[in-house]
Steps between C-alpha positions, in 0.01 A plus 500: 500500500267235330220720603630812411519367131166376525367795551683707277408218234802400426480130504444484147781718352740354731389132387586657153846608581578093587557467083784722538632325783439173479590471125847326476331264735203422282656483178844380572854634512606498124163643361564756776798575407417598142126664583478780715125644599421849385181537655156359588187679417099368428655109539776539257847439582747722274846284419825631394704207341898528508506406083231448222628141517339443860174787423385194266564209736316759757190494264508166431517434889309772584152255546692285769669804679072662554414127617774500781418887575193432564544189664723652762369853541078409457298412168447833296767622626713550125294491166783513346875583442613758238867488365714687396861488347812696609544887479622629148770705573381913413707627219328851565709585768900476603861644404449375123156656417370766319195669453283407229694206402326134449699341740685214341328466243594872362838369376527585139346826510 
C-alpha cells in the first residue's frame, strides 16, 4: 500500500490530512472541544470556534497552536490559522419569514 501511494503521489496530501486527525491531540481536549477545523488549503488551517468568547482566545493562541502544528506534523507545514466565530443563525429562511422583509431588523415597518 505504501507504494501504491507513492506512486500515485499521495504522500503529501495524506501527511496533510494528519491536521484533521491528529488535532484534539495537538492542541488539547478543551480547545478541541470549542474549535472545530473547516478546512486546510495553501498552509492555512480554517477554525470554527463554538462562541466569539473562545474565536478571540483562538487568535490570541493562534501563534502557539502553528508552533505545535508544525512541530508535530513538519516545519512549514501551517503559516497560519484563520478563525472564525459561530454561525449567525439565517433569518432569510424558515416558518416566520417573508419575502422582502429585513429580517429582524424590519420590525417597525
Amino acid at each position: 500500500m505504501g507504494q501504491v501511494v507513492q506512486n500515485q503521489g499521495w504522500t503529501d496530501k495524506l501527511e496533510d490530512q494528519r491536521i484533521f486527525t491528529d488535532w484534539a491531540r495537538i492542541v488539547g481536549p478543551e480547545v478541541a472541544q470549542h474549535a472545530q477545523i473547516e478546512g486546510y488549503d495553501d498552509a492555512i488551517v480554517h477554525v470554527r470556534a463554538s462562541s466569539t468568547a473562545w474565536a478571540t482566545q483562538l487568535k490570541l493562541l493562534a501563534p502557539r497552536i502553528v508552533a505545535k502544528l508544525n512541530e508535530d506534523l513538519g516545519d512549514g507545514t501551517v503559516l497560519r490559522i484563520e478563525v472564525r466565530g459561530p454561525q449567525a443563525p439565517s433569518w432569510k429562511k424558515g416558518p416566520r419569514s417573508i419575502r422582502g422583509a429585513r429580517g429582524p431588523r424590519d420590525t417597525y415597518g
